[in-house]
N, C-alpha and C positions, 0 to 999 in steps of 0.2 A: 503307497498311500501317504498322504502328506499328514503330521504332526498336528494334534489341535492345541491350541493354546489355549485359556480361559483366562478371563483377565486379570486374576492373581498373578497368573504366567508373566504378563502383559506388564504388566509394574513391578515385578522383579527385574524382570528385563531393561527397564528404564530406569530402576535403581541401582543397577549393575552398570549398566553404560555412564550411567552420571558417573558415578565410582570412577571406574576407567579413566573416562578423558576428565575427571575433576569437575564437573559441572555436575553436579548433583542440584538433581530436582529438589528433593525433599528439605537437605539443607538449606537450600536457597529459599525454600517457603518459609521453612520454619525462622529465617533472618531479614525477610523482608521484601529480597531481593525478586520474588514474584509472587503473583497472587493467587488465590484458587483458581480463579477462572482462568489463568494460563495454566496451572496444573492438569486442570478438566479438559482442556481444550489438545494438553499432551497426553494427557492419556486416550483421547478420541485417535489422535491420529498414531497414536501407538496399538490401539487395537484395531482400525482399519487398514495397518499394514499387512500386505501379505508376505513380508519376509520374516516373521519371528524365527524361523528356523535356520535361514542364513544368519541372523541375527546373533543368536545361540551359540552359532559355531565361531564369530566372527569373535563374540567376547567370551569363548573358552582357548582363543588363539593368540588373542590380544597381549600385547605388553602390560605387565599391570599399572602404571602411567601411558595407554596411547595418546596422544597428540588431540586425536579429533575422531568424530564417530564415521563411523563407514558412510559413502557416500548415498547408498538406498535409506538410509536413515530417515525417517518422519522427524524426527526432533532434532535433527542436527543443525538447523540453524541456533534453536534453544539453547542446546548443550554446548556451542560453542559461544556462545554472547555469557553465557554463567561460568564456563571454562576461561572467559576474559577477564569477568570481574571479579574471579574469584583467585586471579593471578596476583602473587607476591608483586608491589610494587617496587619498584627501583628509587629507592635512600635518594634524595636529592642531598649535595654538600653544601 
């Protein structure tokens, strides 16, 4: 029998991945860097996904800095453009 998630599940899960690969959603809302309606629009296709439970496993497995989100990921192009701009910049001399 397959695992139900409910959409509490669903955005902890997406606040855990952001965590992970450093693009945190919620951060990024609360600084500017996106708006509700991309937040609304990631959490649609975070509860439309049918992997929450590969999901689950992927970030109880995870380094706790990964790189970038798994690739069946709904939001991983999101989490990686926030895991961009929210990378330390390089000091120009």
């Amino acid at each position: 029998m397959e695992a139900t998630f409910e959409l509490g599940d669903r955005i902890e899960l997406m606040k855990r991945m952001g965590e992970t690969v450093d693009g945190d959603i919620f951060e990024a809302l609360s600084e500017g860097q996106m708006s509700g309606w991309e937040l609304f629009e990631a959490v649609q296709r975070c509860a439309g996904c049918r992997d929450a439970g590969p999901c689950a496993v992927w970030l109880a497995q995870a380094q706790p800095t990964a790189s970038a989100p798994p690739a069946f990921c709904r939001n991983r192009a999101l989490l990686r453009r926030l895991s961009t701009e929210h990378a330390p910049r390089a000091e120009v001399a």
